[in-house]
C-alpha positions as CSV (number, residue, x, y, z in Angstrom):
1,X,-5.6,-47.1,18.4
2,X,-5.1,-45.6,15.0
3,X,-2.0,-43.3,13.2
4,X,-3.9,-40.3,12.0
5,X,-2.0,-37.4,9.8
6,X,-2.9,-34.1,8.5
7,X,-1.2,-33.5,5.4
8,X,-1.6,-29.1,6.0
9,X,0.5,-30.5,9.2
10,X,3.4,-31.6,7.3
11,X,5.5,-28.2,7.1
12,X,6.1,-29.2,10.8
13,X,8.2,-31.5,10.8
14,X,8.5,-33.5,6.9
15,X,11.7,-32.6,5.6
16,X,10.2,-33.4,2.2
17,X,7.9,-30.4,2.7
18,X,5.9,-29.7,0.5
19,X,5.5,-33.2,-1.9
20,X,2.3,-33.5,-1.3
21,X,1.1,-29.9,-2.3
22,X,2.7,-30.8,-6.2
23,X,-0.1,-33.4,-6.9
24,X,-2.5,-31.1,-9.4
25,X,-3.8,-27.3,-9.3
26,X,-6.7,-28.0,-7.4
27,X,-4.4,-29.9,-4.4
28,X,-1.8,-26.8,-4.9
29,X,-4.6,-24.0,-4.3
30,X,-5.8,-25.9,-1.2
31,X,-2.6,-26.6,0.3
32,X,-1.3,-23.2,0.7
33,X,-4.9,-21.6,1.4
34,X,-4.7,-24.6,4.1
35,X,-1.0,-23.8,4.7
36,X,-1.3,-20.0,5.3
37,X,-4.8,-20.0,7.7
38,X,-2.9,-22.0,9.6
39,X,0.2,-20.3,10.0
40,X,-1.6,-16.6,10.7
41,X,-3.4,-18.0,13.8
42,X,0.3,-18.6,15.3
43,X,1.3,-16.5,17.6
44,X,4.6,-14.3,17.9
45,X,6.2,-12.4,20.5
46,X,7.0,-10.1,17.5
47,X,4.6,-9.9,14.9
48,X,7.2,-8.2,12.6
49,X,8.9,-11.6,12.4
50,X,6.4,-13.4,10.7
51,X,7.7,-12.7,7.2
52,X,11.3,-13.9,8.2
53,X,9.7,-17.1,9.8
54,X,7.7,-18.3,6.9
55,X,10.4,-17.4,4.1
56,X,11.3,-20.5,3.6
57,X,8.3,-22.2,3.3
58,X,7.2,-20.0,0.7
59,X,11.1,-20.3,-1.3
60,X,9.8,-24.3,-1.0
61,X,6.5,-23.9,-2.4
62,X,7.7,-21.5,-5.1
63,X,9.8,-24.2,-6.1
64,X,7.6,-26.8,-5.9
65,X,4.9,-24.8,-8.3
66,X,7.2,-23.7,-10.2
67,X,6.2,-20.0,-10.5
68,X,7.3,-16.8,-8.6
69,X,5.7,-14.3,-5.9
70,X,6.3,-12.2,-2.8
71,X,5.2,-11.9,1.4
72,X,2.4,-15.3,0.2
73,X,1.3,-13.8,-3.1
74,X,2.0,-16.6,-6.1
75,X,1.6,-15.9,-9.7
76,X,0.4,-18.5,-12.3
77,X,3.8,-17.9,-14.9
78,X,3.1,-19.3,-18.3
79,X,0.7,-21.4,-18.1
80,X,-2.1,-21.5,-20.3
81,X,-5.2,-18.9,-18.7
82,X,-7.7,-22.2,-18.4
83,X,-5.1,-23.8,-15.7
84,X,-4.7,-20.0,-13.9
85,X,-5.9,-18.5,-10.8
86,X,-3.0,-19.1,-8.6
87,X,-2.4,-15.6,-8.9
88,X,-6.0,-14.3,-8.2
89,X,-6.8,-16.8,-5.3
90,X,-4.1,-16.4,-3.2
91,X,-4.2,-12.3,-3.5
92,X,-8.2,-13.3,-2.2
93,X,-7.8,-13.8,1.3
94,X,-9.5,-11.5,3.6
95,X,-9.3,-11.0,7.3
96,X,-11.0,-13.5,10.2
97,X,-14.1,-12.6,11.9
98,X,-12.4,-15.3,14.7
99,X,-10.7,-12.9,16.8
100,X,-11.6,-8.9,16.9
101,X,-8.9,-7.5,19.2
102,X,-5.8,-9.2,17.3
103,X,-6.5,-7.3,13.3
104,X,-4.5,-4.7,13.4
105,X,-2.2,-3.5,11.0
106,X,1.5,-4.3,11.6
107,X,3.4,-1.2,11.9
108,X,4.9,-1.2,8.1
109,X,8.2,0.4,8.6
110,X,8.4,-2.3,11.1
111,X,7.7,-5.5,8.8
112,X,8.9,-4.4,5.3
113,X,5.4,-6.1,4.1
114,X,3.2,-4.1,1.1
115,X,-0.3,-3.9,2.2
116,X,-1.9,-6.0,-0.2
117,X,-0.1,-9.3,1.3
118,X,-1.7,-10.8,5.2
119,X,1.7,-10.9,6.3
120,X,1.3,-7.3,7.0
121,X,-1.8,-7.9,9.7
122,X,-2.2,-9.4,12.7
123,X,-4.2,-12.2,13.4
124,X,-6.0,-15.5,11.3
125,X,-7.3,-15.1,7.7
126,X,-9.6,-16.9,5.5
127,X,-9.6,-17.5,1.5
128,X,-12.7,-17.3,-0.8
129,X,-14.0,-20.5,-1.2
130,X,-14.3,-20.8,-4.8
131,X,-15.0,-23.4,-7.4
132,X,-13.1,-24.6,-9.6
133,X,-13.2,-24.0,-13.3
134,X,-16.2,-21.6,-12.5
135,X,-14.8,-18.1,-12.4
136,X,-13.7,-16.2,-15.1
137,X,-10.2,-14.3,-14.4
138,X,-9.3,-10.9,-15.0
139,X,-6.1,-11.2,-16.7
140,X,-5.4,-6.7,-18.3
141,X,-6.6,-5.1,-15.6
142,X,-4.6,-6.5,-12.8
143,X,-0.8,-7.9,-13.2
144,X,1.6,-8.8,-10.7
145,X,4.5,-6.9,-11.7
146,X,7.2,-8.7,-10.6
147,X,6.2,-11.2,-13.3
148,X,7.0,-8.4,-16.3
149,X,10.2,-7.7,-18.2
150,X,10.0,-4.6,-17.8
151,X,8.2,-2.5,-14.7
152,X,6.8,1.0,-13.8
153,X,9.3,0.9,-10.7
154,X,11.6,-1.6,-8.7
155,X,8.6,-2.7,-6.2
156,X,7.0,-5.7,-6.1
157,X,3.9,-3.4,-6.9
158,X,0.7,-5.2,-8.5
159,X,-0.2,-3.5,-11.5
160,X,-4.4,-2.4,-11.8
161,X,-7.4,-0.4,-13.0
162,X,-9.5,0.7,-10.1
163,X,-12.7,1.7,-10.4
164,X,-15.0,2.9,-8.0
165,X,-18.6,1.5,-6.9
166,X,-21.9,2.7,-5.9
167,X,-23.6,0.5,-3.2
168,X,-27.0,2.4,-3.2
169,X,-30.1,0.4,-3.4
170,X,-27.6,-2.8,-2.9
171,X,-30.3,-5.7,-1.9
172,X,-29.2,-8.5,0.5
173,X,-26.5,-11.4,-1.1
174,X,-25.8,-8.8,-3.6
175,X,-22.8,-7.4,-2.2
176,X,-20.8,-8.6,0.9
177,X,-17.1,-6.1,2.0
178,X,-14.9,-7.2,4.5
179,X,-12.7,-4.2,5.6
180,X,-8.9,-5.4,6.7
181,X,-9.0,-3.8,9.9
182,X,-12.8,-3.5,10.6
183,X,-14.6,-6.0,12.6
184,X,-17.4,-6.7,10.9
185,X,-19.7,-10.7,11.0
186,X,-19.5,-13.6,8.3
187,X,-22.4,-13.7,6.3
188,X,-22.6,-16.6,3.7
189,X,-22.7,-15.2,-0.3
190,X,-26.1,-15.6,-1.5
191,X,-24.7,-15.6,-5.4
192,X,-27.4,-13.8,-7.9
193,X,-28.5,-14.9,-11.3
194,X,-26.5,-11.7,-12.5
195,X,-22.2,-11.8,-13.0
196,X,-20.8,-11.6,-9.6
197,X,-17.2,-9.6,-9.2
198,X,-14.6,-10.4,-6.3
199,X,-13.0,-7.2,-5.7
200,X,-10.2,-6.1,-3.9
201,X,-10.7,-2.7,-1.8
202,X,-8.5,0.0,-2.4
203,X,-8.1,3.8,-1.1
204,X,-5.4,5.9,-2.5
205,X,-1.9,6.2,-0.7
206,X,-0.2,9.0,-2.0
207,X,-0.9,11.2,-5.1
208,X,2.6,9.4,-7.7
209,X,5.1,7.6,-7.5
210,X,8.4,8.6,-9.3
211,X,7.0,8.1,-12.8
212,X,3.6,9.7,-12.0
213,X,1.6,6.6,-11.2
214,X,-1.2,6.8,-8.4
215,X,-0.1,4.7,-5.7
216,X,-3.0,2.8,-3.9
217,X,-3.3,0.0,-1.1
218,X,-5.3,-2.3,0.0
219,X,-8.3,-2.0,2.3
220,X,-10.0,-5.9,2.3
221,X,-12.3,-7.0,-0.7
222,X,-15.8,-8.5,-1.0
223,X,-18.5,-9.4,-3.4
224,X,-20.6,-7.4,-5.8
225,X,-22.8,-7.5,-8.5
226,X,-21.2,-6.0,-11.7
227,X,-23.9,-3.6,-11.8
228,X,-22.4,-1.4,-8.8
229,X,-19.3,-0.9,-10.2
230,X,-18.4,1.9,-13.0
231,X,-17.7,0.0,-16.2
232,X,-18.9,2.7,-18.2
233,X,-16.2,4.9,-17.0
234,X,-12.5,4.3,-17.7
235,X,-10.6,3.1,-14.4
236,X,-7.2,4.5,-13.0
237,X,-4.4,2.7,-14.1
238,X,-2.6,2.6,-10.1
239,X,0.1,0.8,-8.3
240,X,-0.8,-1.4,-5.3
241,X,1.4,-1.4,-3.0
């Protein structure tokens, strides 16, 4: 006989929740992507009430890193941009191929959730699994705005250039899309010689808001090689919401 723990177990039932997710970055990152594919393979008689439920585990971890967010989306505050990607890696999770039936959006007058956070799906999701100290960050082209002194609007919006993307004559491992409420099978990134980009899918929403932005929201996000995207062209400065 043996005591085993699981330390992604520990929101469970340690009222010292979460000390162990405070050790370093790289523990942090794990912990919550841990934490949060977890929780979204629970099931609830009321989907809407997922946000409510996990509120204050995310007040706890919020503490514990010491930074800010909204509905599971952290930012990296003012820390130097060689110890970020809080920020980026928890707004990379995409959607399960586990179970088909259950990814469907959540009805969002119903769950008050903005469309770029999992909290406003049904059903498990994954994260990217990413190296560390291997990716280079975008840090002007997409801001979480709740992080600014001063915003375009009240929402917790995340502030971005989108740009749109050809995938014609795409070759396999260059590109890889998983839609948030499109079935489609894992496939394992077979990463080129070439710079790859982690995208985030977007389609617009409605034409402005109050101010004149574009409002977009989120679709999924993928993979692709740099040379299917419009650089060359400037992008639209949007809110995703």
């Amino acid at each position: 006989m043996t005591k085993m723990r699981s330390a992604t177990a520990d929101f469970l039932g340690d009222p010292n929740f979460p000390s162990k997710a405070i050790a370093n970055r790289s523990k942090r990152i794990a912990y919550f992507q841990s934490l949060f594919k977890q929780y979204s393979r629970l099931h609830f008689t009321r989907y809407s009430d997922r946000p409510i439920a996990i509120a204050g585990l995310e007040r706890r971890l919020q503490k514990a890193f010491e930074t800010q967010g909204a509905f599971e989306i952290f930012t990296d505050g003012d820390k130097p941009k060689e110890e970020r990607g809080l920020f980026h890696r928890s707004l990379l999770w995409q959607r399960s191929n586990e179970i088909k039936q259950e990814e469907k959006k959540i009805e969002e007058q119903t769950c008050g959730v903005y469309g770029w956070s999992w909290l406003a799906y049904k059903g498990g999701i994954d994260h990217f699994d990413l190296p560390f100290r291997s990716v280079d960050w975008e840090f002007d082209e997409i801001i979480p705005q709740w992080t600014r002194g001063q915003g375009l609007s009240t929402e917790p919006a995340i502030i971005a250039t989108v740009r749109e993307f050809n995938a014609r004559g795409r070759l396999s491992g260059d590109m890889e899309l998983t839609y948030d409420t499109q079935y489609t099978s894992a496939k394992e990134p077979k990463l080129q010689a070439k710079k790859m980009h982690y995208v985030l899918l977007v389609g617009q929403k409605r034409a402005t808001t109050g101010r004149g932005e574009t409002v977009y929201k989120r679709l999924g996000d993928g993979f692709m090689l740099g040379r299917f995207i419009s650089f060359d062209t400037p992008g639209t400065r949007a809110h995703l919401c």
